[in-house]
NUKE-150523 format. One record per residue (C-alpha): x, y, z; residue in one letter; chain. Coordinates in steps of 0.2 Angstrom, whole numbers. Example, Ala and Ser with C-alpha at 12.3 -4.5 7.8 and 13.67 -1.06 7.14 Angstrom:
# NUKE-150523
+-------+-------+-------+------+------+
:     X :     Y :     Z : code : unit :
+-------+-------+-------+------+------+
:    62 :   -22 :    39 :    A :    A :
:    68 :    -5 :    36 :    S :    A :
+-------+-------+-------+------+------+
***
This chain:
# NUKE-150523
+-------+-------+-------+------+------+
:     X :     Y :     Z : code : unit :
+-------+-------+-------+------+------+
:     0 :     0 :     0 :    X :    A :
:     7 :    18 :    -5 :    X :    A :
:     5 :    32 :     6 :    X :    A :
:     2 :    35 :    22 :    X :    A :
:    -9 :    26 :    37 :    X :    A :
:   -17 :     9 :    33 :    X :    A :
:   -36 :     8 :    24 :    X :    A :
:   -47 :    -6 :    29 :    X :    A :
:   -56 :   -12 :    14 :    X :    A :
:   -74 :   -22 :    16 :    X :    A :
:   -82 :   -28 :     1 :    X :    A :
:  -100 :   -19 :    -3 :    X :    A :
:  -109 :   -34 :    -6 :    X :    A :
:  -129 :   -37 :    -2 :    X :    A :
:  -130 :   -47 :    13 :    X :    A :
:  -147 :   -56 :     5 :    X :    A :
:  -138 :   -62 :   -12 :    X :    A :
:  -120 :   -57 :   -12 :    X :    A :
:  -123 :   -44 :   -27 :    X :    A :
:  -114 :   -26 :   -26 :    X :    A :
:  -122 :   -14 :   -17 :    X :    A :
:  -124 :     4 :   -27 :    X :    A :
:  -125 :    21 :   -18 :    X :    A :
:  -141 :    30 :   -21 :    X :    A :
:  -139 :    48 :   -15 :    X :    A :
:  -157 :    49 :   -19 :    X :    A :
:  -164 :    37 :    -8 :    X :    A :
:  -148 :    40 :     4 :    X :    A :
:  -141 :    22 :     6 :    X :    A :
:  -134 :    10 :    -2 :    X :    A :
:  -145 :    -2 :   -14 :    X :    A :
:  -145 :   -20 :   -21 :    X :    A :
:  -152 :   -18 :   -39 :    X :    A :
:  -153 :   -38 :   -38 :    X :    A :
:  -164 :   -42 :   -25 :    X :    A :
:  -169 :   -25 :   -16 :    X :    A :
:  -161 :   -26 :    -2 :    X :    A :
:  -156 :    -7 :     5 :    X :    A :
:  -144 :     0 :    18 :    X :    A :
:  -146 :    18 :    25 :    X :    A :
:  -131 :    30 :    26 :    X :    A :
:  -123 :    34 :    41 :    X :    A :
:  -131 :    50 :    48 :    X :    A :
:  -118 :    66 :    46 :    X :    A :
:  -120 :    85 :    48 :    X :    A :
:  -128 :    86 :    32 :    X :    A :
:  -142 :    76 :    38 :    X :    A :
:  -149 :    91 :    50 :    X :    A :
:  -148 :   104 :    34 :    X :    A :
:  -167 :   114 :    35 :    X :    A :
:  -178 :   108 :    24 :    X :    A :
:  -180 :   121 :     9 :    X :    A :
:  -196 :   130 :     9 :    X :    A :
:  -202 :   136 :    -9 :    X :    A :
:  -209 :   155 :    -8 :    X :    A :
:  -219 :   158 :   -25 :    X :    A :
:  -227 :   174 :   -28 :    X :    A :
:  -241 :   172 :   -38 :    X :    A :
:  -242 :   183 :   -53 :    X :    A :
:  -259 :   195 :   -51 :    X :    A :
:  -270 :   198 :   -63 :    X :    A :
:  -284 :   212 :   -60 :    X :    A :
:  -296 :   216 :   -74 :    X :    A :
:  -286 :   206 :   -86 :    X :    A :
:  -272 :   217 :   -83 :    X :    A :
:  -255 :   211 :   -75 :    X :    A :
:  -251 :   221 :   -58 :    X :    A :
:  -233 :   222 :   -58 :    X :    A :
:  -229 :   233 :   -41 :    X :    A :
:  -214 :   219 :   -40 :    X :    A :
:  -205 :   226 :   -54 :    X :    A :
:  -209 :   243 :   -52 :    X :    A :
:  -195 :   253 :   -47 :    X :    A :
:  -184 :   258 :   -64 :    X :    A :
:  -164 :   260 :   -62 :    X :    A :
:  -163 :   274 :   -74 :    X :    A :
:  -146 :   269 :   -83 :    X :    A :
:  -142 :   253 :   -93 :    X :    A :
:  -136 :   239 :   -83 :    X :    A :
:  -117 :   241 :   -80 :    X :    A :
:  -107 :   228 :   -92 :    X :    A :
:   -97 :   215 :   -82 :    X :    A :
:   -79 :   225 :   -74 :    X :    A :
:   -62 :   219 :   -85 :    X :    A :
:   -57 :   207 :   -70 :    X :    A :
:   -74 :   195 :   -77 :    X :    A :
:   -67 :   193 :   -93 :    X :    A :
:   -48 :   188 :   -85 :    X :    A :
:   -60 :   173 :   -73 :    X :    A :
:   -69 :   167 :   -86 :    X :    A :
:   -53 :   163 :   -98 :    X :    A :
:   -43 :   155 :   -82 :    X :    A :
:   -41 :   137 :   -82 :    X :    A :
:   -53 :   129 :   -67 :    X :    A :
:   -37 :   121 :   -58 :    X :    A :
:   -28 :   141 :   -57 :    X :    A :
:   -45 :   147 :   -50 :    X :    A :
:   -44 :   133 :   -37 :    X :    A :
:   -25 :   134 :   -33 :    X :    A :
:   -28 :   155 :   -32 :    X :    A :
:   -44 :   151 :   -21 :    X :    A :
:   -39 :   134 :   -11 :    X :    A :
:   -22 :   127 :   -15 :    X :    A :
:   -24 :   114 :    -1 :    X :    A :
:   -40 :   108 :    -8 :    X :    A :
:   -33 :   107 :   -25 :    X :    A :
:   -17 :    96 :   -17 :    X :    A :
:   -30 :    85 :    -9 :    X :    A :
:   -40 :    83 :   -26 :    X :    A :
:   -22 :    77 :   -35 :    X :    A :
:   -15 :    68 :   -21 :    X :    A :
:    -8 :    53 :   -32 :    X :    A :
:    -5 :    40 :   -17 :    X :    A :
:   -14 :    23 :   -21 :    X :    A :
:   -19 :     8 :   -12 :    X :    A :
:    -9 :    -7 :   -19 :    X :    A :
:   -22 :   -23 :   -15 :    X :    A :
:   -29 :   -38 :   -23 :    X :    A :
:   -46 :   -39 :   -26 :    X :    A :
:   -54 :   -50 :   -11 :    X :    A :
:   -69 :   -56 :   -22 :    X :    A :
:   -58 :   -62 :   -39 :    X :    A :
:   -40 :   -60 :   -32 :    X :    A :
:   -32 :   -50 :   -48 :    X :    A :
:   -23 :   -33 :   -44 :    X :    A :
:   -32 :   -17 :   -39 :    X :    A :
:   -23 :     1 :   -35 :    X :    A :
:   -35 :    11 :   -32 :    X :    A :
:   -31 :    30 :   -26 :    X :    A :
:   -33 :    34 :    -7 :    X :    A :
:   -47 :    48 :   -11 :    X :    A :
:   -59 :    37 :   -16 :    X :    A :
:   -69 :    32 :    -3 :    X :    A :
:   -79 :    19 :   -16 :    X :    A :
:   -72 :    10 :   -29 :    X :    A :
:   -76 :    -3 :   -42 :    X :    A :
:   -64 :   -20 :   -46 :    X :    A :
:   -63 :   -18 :   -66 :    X :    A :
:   -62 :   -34 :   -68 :    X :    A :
:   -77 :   -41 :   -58 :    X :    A :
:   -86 :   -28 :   -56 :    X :    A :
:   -87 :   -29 :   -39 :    X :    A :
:   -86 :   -14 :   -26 :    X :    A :
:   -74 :   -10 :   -10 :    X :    A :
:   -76 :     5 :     1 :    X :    A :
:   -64 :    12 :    16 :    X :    A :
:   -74 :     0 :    29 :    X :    A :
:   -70 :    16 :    43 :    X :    A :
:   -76 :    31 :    30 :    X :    A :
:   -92 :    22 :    25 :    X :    A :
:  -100 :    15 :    44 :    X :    A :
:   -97 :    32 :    49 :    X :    A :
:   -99 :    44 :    33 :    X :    A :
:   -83 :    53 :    38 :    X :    A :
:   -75 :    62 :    23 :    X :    A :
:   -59 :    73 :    21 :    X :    A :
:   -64 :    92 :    23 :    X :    A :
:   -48 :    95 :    13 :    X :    A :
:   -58 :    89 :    -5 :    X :    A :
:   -70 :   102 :    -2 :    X :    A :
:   -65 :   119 :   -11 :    X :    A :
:   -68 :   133 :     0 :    X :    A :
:   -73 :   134 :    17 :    X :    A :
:   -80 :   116 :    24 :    X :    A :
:   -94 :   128 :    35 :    X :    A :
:  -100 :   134 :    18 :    X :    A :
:  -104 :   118 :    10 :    X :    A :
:  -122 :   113 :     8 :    X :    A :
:  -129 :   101 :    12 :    X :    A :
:  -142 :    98 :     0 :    X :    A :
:  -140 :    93 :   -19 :    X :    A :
:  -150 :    85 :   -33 :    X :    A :
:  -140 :    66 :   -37 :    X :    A :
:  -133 :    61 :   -53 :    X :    A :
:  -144 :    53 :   -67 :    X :    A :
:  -129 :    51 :   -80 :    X :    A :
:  -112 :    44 :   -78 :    X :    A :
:  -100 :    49 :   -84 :    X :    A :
:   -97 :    36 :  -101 :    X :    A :
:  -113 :    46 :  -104 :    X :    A :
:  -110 :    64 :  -103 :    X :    A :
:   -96 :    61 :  -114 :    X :    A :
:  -109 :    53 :  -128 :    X :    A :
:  -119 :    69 :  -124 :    X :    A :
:  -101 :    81 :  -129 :    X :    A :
:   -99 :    70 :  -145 :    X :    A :
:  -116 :    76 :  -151 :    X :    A :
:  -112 :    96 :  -147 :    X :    A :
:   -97 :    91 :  -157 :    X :    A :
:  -104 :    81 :  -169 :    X :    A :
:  -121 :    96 :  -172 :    X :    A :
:  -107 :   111 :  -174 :    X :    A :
:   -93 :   105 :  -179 :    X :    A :
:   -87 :   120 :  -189 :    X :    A :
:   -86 :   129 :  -169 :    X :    A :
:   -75 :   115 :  -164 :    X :    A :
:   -63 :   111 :  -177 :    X :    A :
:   -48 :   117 :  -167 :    X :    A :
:   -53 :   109 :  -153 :    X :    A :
:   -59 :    86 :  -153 :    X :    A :
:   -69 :    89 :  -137 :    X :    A :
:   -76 :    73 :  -140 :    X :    A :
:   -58 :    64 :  -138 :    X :    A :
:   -55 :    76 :  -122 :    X :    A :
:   -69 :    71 :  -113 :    X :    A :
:   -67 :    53 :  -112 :    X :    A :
:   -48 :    58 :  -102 :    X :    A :
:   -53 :    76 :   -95 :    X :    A :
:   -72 :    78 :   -92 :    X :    A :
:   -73 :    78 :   -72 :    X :    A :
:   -91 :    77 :   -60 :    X :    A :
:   -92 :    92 :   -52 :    X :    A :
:  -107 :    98 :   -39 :    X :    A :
:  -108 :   116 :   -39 :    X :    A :
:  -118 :   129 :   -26 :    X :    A :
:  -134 :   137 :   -31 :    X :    A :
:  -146 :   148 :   -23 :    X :    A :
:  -165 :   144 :   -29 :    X :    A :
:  -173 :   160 :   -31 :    X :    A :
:  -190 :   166 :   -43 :    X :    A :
:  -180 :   179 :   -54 :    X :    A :
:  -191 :   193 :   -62 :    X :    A :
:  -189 :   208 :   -71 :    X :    A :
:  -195 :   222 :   -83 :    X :    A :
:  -188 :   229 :   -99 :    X :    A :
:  -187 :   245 :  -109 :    X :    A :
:  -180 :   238 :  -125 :    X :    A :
:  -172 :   250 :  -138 :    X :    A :
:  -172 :   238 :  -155 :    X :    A :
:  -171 :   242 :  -177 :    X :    A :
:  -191 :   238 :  -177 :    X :    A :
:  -193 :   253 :  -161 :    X :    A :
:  -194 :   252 :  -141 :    X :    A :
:  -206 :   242 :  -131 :    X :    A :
:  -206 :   236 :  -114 :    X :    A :
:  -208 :   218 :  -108 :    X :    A :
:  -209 :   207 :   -94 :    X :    A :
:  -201 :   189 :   -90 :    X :    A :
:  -200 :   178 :   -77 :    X :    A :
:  -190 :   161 :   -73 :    X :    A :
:  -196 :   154 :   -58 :    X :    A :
:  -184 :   141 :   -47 :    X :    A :
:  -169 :   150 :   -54 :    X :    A :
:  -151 :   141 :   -51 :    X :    A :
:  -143 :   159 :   -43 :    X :    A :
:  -122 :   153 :   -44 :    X :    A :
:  -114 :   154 :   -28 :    X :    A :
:   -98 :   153 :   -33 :    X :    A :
:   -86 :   161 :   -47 :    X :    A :
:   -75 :   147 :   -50 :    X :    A :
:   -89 :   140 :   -66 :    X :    A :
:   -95 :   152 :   -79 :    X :    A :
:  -110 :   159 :   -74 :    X :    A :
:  -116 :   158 :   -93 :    X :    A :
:  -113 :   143 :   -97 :    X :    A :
:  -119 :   137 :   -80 :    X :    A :
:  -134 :   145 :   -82 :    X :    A :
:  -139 :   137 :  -101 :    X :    A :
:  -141 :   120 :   -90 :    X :    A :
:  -156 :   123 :   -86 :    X :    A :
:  -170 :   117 :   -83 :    X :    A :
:  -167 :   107 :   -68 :    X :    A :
:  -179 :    95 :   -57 :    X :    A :
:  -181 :   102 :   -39 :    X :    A :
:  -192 :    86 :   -35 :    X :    A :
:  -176 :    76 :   -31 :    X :    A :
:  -170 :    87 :   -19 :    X :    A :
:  -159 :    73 :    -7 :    X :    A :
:  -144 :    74 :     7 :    X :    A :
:  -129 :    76 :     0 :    X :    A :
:  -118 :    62 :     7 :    X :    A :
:   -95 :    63 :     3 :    X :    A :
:   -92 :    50 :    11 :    X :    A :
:  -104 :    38 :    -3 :    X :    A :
:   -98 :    47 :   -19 :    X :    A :
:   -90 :    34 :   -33 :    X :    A :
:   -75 :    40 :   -43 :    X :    A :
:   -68 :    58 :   -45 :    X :    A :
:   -83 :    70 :   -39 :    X :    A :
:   -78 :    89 :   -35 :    X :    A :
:   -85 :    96 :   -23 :    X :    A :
:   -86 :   117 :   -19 :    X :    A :
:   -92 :   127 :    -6 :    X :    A :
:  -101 :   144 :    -6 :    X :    A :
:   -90 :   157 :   -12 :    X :    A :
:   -93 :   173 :    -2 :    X :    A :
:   -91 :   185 :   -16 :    X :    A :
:   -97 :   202 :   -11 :    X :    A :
:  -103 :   212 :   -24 :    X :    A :
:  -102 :   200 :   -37 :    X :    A :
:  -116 :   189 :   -31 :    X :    A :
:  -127 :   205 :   -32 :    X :    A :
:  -120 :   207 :   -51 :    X :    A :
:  -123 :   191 :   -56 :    X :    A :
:  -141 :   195 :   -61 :    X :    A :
:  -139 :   208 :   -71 :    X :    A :
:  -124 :   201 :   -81 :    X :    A :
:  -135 :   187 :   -86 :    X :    A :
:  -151 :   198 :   -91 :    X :    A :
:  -137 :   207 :  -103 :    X :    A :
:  -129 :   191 :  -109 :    X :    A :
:  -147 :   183 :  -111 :    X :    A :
:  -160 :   197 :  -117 :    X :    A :
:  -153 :   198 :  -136 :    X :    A :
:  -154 :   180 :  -136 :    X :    A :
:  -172 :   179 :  -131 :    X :    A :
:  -179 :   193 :  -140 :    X :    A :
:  -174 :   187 :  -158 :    X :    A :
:  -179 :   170 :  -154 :    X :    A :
:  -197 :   176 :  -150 :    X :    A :
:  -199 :   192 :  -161 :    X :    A :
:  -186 :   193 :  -174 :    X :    A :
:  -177 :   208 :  -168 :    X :    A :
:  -160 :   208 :  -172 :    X :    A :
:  -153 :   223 :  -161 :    X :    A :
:  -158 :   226 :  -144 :    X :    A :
:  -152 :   238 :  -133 :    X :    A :
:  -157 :   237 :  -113 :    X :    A :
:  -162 :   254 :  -109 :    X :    A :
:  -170 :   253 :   -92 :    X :    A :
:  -172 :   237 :   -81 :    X :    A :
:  -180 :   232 :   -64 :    X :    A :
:  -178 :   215 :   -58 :    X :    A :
:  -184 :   205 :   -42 :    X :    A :
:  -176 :   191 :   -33 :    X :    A :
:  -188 :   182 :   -22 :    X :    A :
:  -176 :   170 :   -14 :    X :    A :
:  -183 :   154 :   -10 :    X :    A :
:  -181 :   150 :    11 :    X :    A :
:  -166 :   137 :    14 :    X :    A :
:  -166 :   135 :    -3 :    X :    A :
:  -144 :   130 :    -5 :    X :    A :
:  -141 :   115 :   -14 :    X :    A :
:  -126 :   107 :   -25 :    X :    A :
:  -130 :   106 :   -42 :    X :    A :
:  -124 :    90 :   -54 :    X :    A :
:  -113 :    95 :   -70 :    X :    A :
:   -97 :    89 :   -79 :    X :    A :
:   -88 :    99 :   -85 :    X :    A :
:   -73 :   100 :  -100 :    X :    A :
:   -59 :   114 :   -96 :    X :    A :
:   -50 :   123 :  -109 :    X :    A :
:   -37 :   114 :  -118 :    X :    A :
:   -24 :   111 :  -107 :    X :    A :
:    -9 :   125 :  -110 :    X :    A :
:   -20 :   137 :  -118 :    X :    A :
:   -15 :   156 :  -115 :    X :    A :
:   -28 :   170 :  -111 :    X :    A :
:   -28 :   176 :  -129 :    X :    A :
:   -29 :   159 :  -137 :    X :    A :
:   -47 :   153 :  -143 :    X :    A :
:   -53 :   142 :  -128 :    X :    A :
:   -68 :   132 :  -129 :    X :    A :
:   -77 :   125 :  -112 :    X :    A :
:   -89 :   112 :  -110 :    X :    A :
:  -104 :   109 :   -95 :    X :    A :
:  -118 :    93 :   -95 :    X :    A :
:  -131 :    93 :   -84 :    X :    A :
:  -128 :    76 :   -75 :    X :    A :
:  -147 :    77 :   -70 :    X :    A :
:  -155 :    79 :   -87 :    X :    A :
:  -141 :    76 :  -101 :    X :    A :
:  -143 :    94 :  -108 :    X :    A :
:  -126 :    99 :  -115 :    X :    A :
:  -117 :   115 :  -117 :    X :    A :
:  -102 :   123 :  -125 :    X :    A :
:   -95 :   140 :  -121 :    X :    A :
:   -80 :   147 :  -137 :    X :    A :
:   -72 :   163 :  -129 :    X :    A :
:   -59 :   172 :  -145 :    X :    A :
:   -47 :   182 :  -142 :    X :    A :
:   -58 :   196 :  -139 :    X :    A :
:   -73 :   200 :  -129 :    X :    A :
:   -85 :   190 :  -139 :    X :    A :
:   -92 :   175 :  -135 :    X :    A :
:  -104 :   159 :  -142 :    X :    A :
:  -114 :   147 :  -132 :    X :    A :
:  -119 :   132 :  -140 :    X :    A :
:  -131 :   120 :  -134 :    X :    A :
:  -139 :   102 :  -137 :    X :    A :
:  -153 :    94 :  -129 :    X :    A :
:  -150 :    76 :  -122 :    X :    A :
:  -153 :    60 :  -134 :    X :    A :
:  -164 :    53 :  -124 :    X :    A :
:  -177 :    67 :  -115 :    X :    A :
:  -179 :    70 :   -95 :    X :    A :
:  -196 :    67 :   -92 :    X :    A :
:  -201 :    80 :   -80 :    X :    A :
:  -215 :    77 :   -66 :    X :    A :
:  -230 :    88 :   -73 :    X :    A :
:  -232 :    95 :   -57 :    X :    A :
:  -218 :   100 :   -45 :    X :    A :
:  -204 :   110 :   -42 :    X :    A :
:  -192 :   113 :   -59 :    X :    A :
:  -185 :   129 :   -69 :    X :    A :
:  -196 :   138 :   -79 :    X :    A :
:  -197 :   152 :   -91 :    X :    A :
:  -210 :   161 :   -97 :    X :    A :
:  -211 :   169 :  -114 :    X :    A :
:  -206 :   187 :  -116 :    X :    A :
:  -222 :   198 :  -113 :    X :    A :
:  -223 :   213 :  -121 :    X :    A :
:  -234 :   226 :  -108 :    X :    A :
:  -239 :   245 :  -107 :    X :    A :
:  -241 :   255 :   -91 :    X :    A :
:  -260 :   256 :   -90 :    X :    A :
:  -266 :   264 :   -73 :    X :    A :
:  -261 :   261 :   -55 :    X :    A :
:  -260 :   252 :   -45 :    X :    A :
:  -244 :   248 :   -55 :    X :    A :
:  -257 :   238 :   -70 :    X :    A :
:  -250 :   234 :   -87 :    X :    A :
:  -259 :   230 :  -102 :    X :    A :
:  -253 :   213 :  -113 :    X :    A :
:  -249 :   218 :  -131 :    X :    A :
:  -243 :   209 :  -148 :    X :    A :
:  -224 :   213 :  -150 :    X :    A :
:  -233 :   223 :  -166 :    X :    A :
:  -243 :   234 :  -155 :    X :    A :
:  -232 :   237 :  -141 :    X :    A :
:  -216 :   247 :  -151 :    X :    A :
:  -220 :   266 :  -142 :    X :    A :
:  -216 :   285 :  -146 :    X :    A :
:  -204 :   292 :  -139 :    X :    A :
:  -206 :   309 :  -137 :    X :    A :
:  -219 :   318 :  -130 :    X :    A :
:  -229 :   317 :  -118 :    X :    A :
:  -231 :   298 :  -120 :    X :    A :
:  -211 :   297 :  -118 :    X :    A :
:  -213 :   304 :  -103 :    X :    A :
:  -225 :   294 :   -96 :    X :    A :
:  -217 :   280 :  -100 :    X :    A :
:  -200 :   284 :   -93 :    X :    A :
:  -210 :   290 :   -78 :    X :    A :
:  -221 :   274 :   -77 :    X :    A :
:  -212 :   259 :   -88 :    X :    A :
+-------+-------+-------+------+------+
***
């Protein structure tokens, strides 16, 4: 055995029929998918996380007219485009944002020292790494844990990136493994394969594509527009309700955010101790200012998006804005991605290209960064579809609405995209810089 201290290994097999048992963060034990039979974890801190509380706001109609008093305030300037250093974090390979941010966690997540053993069940060879706490003899298929780790659910704080107090304790479990997500980055490659032709992600992600869970905060994200575009202004309204707010700058929030949508229905304890293979694992980032900006950089990335999708406009400028957060109570969880870093040695000014998969739902997505400040995100959906619950808790968007300021209190009139392009000047101008 290399390393350190000695590791006493037990076998994982159902008690009832001898088959390997498989962790189900889910169902929050370990399950025999021959004959049934289940074991619970061992309880940890996580276990004693509040349950989240969902705080929906129904959206008020009176007379037929929409009442938004939440999205009445206007900030009177354009939002503020993201500072120079966004552009320097989100061309930084995830490893230097890490070592920058948490060099011990990043040592810990490298450490190389293996287990040198034979398998007990079929007696060939095995090595594998002191980090997992779960492995899986590749020749019998059968699985071993760290017999101290797994009856107590202990797990190495040190694997955590960032602050083990800011870790949460709730997440949604992992659907797809990871032979999968690479399928899922072969079909982005093979759909625009003009974006990636300096660049075989697919070949990368069967050596580099790493599981990941990453902090959210759910919140219902709302906002109002005044929209300058070739075909005139307008104002609209939008809403995404159980909105994956990122909690940490160490992902791009972009691509993070193109995920979406995600099922809040699995909601389960997250449990270290029981996770097979390589998974990453990152605290909350307290980031200050940024987690306020957040927001707004994403309305700015997003808008021109939207609008030509559902109107045709090819030009939009975001004149004025007011958005509200309704932040959903004890609503911290760990979100499920893989994720493809930049090629590795690439500099800040070379063409990088980044890939995430949503290792709930299958949904795939590719962020291409040049040399300059532009940007292209593309995305697939998965082969086979997520079927999602037709009642419960998951991300939605509604369709842009365009609207007109109508009487108080704060009532707003639906229009056709046609109907809802305004003058101006005037006395109507004025009103509806006054108004929205």
């Amino acid at each position: 055995m290399a390393g350190p201290g000695k590791v006493a290994v037990s076998a994982l097999a159902c008690k009832d029929c001898g088959a390997p048992m498989y962790p189900d963060m889910a169902k929050g034990g370990m399950s025999c998918a021959y004959c049934g039979h289940f074991v619970r974890f061992a309880p940890t801190d996580e276990d004693f996380t509040p349950s989240m509380t969902f705080r929906h706001q129904p959206l008020e109609i009176v007379d037929g007219f929409l009442k938004l008093g939440h999205v009445a305030i206007m900030d009177k300037d354009a939002l503020k485009p993201p500072p120079p250093m966004e552009r320097k974090m989100r061309r930084t390979p995830l490893d230097e944002k890490i070592r920058a941010y948490d060099a011990s966690a990043l040592d810990a997540i490298n450490d190389e020292a293996y287990i040198e053993m034979n398998c007990p069940h079929c007696g060939k060879k095995l090595t594998p790494r002191l980090t997992d706490n779960i492995f899986t003899c590749p020749h019998c298929d059968q699985k071993f844990g760290d017999f101290d780790k797994l009856s107590t659910g202990d797990f190495d704080a040190n694997l955590i990136v960032g602050r083990k107090y800011n870790f949460f304790g709730k997440c949604l479990p992992f659907h797809l493994h990871r032979e999968d997500a690479a399928l899922a980055v072969a079909s982005l490659k093979r759909r625009y394969a003009g974006d990636f032709s300096d660049d075989d992600i697919e070949s990368r992600a069967k050596e580099e594509l790493v599981a990941a869970y990453v902090p959210v905060q759910l919140s219902d994200f709302r906002w109002k527009m005044q929209v300058k575009s070739e075909r005139g202004t307008f104002w609209y309204y939008q809403e995404c309700l159980d909105w994956a707010w990122t909690r940490s700058l160490m992902f791009d929030a972009y691509l993070m955010d193109e995920l979406a949508p995600w099922d809040y229905n699995e909601i389960s304890i997250v449990k270290p101790a029981y996770l097979e293979g390589n998974v990453r694992l990152f605290a909350s980032q307290n980031i200050g200012d940024w987690q306020a900006a957040i927001p707004s950089f994403i309305l700015q990335k997003n808008t021109p998006a939207r609008l030509k999708a559902a109107f045709g406009l090819e030009k939009c400028e975001i004149l004025q804005v007011s958005r509200d957060l309704r932040k959903h109570k004890f609503a911290f969880l760990l979100l499920p991605i893989y994720y493809l870093d930049c090629k590795k040695g690439a500099k800040e000014s070379d063409r990088q290209t980044r890939v995430m998969v949503n290792g709930q739902t299958g949904k795939a997505a590719a962020l291409i960064l040049d040399g300059s400040d532009n940007d292209v995100i593309r995305t697939i959906e998965p082969a086979t579809p997520y079927i999602f619950p037709p009642n419960g808790e998951r991300t939605m968007l509604s369709p842009p609405t365009p609207v007109k300021y109508v009487k108080q209190p704060f009532l707003h009139q639906r229009l056709r995209i046609e109907d809802a392009f305004e003058n101006t000047g005037g006395l109507g101008g004025f009103l509806s810089k006054l108004f929205g």
